[in-house]
C-alpha positions as CSV (number, residue, x, y, z in Angstrom):
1,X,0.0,0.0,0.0
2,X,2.7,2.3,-1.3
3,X,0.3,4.7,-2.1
4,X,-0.6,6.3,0.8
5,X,-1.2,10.2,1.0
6,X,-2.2,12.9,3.2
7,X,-4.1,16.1,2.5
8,X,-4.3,18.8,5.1
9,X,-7.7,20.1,5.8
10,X,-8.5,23.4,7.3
11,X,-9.7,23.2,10.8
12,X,-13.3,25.0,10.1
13,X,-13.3,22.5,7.3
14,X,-13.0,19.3,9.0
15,X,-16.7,17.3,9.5
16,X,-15.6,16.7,13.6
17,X,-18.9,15.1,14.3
18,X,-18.0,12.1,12.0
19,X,-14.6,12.2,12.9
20,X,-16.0,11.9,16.5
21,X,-17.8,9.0,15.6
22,X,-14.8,6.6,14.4
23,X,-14.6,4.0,17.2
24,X,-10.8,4.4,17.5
25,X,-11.1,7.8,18.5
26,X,-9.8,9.2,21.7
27,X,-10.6,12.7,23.6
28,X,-6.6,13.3,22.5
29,X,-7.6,13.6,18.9
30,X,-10.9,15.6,19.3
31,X,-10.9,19.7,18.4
32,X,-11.0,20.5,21.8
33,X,-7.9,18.8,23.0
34,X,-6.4,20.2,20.1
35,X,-7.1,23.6,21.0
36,X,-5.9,23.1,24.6
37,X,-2.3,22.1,23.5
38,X,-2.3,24.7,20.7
39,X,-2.6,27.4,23.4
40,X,-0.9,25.3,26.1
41,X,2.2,24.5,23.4
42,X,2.0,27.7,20.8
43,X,1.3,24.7,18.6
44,X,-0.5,24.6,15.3
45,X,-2.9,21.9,14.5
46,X,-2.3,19.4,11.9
47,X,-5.6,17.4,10.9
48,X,-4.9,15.3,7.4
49,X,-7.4,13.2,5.3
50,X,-5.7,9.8,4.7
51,X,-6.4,9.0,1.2
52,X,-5.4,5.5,-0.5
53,X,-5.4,6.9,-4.0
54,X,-7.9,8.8,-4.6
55,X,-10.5,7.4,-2.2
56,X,-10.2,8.3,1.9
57,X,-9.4,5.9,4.4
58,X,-9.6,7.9,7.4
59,X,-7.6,10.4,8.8
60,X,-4.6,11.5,10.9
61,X,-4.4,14.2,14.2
62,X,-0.8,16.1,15.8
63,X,0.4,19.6,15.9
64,X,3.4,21.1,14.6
65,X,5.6,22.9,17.9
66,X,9.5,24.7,17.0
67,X,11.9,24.5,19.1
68,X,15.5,26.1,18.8
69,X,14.4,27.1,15.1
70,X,13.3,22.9,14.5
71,X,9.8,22.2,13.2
72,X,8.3,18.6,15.1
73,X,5.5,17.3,14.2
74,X,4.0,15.8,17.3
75,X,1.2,12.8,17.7
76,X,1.8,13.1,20.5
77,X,4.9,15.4,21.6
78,X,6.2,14.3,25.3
79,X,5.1,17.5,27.9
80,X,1.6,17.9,26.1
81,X,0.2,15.6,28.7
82,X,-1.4,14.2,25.6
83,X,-1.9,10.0,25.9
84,X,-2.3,9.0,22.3
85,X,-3.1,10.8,18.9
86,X,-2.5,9.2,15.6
87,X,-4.9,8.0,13.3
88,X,-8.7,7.2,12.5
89,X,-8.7,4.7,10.2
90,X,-11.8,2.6,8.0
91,X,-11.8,-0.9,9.4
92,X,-9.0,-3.1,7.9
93,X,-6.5,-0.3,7.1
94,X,-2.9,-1.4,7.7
95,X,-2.1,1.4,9.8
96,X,1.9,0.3,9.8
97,X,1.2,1.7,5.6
98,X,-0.6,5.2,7.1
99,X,2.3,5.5,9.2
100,X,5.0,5.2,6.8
101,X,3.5,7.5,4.5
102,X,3.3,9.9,7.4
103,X,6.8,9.8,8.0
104,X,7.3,10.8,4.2
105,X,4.6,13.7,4.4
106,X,6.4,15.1,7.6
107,X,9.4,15.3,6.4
108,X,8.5,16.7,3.2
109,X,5.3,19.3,2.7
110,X,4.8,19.7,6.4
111,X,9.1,20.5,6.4
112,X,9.5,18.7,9.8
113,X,12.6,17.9,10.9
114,X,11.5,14.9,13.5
115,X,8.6,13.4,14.3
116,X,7.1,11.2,17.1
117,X,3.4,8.6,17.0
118,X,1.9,7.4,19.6
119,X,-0.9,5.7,18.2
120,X,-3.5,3.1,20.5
121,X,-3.9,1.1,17.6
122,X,-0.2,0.2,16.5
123,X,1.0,-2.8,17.1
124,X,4.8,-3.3,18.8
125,X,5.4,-5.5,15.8
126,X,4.3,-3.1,13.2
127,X,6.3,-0.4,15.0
128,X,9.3,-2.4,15.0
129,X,8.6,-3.0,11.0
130,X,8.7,0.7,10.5
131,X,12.6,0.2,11.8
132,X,14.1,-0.9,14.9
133,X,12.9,-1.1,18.3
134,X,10.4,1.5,19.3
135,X,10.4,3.1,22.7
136,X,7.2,2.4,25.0
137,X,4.7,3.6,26.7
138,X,3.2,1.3,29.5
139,X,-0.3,1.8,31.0
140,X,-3.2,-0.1,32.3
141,X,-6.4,-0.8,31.8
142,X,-9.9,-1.5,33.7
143,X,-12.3,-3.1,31.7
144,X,-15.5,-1.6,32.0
145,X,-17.8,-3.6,30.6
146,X,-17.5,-6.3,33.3
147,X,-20.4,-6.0,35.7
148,X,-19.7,-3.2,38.8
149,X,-18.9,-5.8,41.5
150,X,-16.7,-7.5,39.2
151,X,-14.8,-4.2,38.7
152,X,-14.8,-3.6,42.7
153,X,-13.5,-7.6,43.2
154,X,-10.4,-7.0,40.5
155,X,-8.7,-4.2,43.1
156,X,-6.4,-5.0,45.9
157,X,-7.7,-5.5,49.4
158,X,-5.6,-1.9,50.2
159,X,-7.8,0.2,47.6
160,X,-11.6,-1.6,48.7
161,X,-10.1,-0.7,52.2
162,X,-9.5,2.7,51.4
163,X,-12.4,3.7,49.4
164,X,-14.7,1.9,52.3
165,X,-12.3,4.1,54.6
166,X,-13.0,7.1,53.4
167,X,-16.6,7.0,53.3
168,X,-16.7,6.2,56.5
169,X,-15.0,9.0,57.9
170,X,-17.4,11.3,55.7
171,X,-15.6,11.6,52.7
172,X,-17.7,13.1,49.8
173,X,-16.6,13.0,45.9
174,X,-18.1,15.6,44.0
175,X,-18.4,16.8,40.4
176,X,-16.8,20.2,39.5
177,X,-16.8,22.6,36.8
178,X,-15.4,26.0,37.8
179,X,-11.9,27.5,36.9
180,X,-11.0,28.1,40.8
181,X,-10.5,23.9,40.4
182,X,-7.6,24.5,38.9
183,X,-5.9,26.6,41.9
184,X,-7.3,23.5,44.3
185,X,-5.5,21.0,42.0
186,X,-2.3,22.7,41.2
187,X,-1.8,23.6,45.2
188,X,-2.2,19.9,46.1
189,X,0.3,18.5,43.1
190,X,2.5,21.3,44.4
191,X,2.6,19.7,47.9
192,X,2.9,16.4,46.3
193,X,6.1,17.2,44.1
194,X,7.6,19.2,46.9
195,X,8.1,16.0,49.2
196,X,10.6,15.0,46.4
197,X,12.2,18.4,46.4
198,X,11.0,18.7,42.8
199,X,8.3,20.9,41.0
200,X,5.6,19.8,38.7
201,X,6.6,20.1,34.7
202,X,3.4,22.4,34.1
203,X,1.8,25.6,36.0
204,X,-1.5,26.6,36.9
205,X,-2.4,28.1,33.9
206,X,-2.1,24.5,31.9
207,X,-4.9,23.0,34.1
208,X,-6.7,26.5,33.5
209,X,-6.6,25.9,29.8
210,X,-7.3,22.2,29.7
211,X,-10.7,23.2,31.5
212,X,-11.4,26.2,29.5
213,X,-11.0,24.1,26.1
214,X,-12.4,21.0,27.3
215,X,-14.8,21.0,30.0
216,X,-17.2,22.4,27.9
217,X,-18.3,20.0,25.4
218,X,-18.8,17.3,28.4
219,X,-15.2,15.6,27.7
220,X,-14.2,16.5,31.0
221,X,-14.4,15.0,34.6
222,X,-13.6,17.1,37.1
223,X,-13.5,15.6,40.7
224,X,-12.4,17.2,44.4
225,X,-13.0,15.2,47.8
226,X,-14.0,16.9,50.6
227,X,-14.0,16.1,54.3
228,X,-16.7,16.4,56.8
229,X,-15.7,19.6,57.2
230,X,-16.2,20.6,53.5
231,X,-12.7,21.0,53.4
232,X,-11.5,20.3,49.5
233,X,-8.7,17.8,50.3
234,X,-8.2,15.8,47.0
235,X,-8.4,16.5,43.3
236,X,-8.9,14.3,40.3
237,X,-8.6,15.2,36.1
238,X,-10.8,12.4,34.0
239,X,-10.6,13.4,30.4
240,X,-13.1,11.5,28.6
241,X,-14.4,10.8,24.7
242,X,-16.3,7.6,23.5
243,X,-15.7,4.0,24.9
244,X,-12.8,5.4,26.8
245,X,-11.7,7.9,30.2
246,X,-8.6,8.7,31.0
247,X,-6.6,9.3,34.3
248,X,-5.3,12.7,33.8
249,X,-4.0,13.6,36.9
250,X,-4.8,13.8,40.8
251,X,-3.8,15.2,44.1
252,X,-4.3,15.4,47.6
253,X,-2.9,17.1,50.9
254,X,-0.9,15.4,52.9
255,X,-2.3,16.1,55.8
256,X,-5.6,14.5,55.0
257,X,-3.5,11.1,53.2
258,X,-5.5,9.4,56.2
259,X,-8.9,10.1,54.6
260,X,-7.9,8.3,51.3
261,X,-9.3,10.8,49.3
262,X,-7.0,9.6,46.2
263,X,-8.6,6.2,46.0
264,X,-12.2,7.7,46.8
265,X,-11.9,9.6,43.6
266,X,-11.1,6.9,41.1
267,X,-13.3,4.8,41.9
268,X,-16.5,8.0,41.6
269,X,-15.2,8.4,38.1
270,X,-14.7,4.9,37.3
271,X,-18.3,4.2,38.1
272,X,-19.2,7.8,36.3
273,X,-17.5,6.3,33.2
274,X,-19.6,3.3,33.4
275,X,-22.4,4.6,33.7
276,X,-22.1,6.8,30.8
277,X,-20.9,3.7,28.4
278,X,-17.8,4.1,28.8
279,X,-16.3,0.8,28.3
280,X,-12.2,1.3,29.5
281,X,-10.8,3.3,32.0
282,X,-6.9,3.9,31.0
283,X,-4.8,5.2,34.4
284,X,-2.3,7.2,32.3
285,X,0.4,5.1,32.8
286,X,1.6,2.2,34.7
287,X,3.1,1.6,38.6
288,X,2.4,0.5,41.4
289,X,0.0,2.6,42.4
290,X,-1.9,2.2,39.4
291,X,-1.7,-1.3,38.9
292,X,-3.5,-1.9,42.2
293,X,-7.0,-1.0,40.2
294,X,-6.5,-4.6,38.4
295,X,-6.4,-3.5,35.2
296,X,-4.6,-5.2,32.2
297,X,-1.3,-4.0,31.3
298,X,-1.0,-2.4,28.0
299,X,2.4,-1.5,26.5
300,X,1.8,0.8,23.4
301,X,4.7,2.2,20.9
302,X,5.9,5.6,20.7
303,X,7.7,6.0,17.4
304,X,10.3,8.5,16.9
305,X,12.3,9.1,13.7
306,X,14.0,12.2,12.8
307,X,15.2,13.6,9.3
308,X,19.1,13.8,10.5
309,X,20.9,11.6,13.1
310,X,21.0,13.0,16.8
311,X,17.7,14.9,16.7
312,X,16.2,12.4,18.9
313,X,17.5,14.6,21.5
314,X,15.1,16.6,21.0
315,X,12.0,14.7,23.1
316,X,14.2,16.2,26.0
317,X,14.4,19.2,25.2
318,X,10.5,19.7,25.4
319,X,11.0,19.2,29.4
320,X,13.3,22.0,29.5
321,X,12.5,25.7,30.3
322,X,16.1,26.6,29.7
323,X,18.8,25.2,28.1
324,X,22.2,25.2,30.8
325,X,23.8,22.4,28.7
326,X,23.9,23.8,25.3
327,X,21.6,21.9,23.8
328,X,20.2,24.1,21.6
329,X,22.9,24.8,19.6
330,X,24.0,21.3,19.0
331,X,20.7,20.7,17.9
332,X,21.6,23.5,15.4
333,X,24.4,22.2,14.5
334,X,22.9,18.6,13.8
335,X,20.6,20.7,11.5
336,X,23.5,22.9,9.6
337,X,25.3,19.4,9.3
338,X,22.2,17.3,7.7
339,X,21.2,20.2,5.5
């Protein structure tokens, strides 16, 4: 299928409802999201028609960021806080032949220098056919669809114990929806970073613009725990879209650890999610921690290929708000070198 080829649509003239409606889409990939890491990345929005010839086979989703003067195409880029883009594809689309082509179309009328895919749908062996091992991201899943008690049974003993803990100490889990959510949640992950003497990779103004682009259109759970007292003491960040919701993020104080608020809140939106269809709940990752919801550990690949050798350094550079070690002109001089 050599014949794979892209055509860039402009945003007000994408059909997003139908998009929407492909059953491998993810709230990642939906114009919301994309607006949020526009603003939250000074990224521009890439949405392509896949075409097989001349007739469409679905399409593709990332945003084009710069950095040190270097154009990346991004599907996901790491630091969006962006779990998986990629493509929408017809049923029985090879999408190891969409991403091949994409490569090519990157590299050539989008005039990206590097490029990284992180697509649900690709399989480790069709990544590793697009050239050499791919790097990976691990997460787990809960199924959904599996009655509630079955759900409940499939935690450890610690998290049951928890959430039972919490409601009996008077712990309520509501739903929230205003901006001031943002200052509750950033505080708390502040507090949590800060026993590891580090600070978190994003401000408050990220969480600000997440709910400003996507709370709206109903793809967003937002969650706080409060005590008896009414005390907010626990936060949670659900984006959701279709058969699946996702763990965003979610903090506590650790003063009230004791109440279990953290464990309180996952299981609200996991039940939330069910109830609304939903039929996976991804945690965003994998660990411990997260691994104690007995989901089933997925391990998806994250391809990365660059025009000229040594730009792979670039995922790192992402991460950084300043650049001690130089790397920004090395990265130049990769680029003066390949050109």
């Amino acid at each position: 299928m050599t014949d794979v080829t892209f055509e860039r649509l402009e945003l007000d003239d994408v059909g997003w409802d139908a998009l929407d409606s492909f059953p491998d889409r993810s709230v990642f990939q939906t114009r919301e999201w994309l607006s949020f890491v526009a603003e939250a990345q000074n990224a521009e929005p890439v949405v392509c028609s896949v075409k097989l010839g001349a007739a469409p086979i679905g399409y593709f989703t990332g945003l084009v960021v710069r950095r040190f003067g270097v154009r990346i195409l991004g599907s996901p880029f790491p630091g969006w806080g962006t779990g998986y883009m990629g493509f929408n594809l017809l049923p029985g689309t090879p999408r190891r032949d969409a991403a091949e082509a994409l490569f090519r179309y990157a590299f050539g009328s989008l005039r990206c220098l590097h490029v990284e895919l992180r697509d649900r749908q690709l399989s480790l062996e069709d990544a590793r056919r697009l050239g050499g091992e791919p790097d990976r991201f691990t997460t787990s899943e809960v199924n959904l669809r599996q009655p509630e008690d079955e759900i409940w049974a499939s935690f450890k003993g610690s998290v049951r114990t928890a959430v039972r803990k919490a409601a009996k100490v008077g712990v309520v889990v509501e739903e929230a929806g205003d901006l001031g959510f943002a200052d509750d949640y950033q505080a708390q992950l502040e507090e949590v970073f800060a026993k590891q003497s580090l600070r978190p990779t994003y401000g408050v103004d990220r969480v600000r613009a997440l709910i400003t682009h996507v709370y709206p259109n109903g793809r967003l759970l937002l969650l706080r725990a409060r005590d008896p007292e009414g005390k907010c003491i626990g936060t949670g960040i659900f984006p959701t879209h279709g058969r699946t919701m996702y763990f965003w993020g979610g903090a506590s104080w650790r003063a009230h650890q004791g109440f279990n608020p953290n464990e309180a809140i996952i299981w609200h939106a996991m039940r939330h999610a069910k109830r609304r269809g939903a039929e996976a709940f991804d945690m965003g990752g994998g660990g411990e921690y997260k691994r104690k919801y007995g989901g089933e550990e997925l391990v998806v690949p994250h391809l990365v290929r660059s025009r000229f050798p040594g730009l792979r350094t670039m995922r790192d550079l992402a991460k950084r708000v300043r650049d001690p070690d130089g790397i920004g002109s090395r990265v130049k001089a990769v680029v003066r070198r390949g050109v």
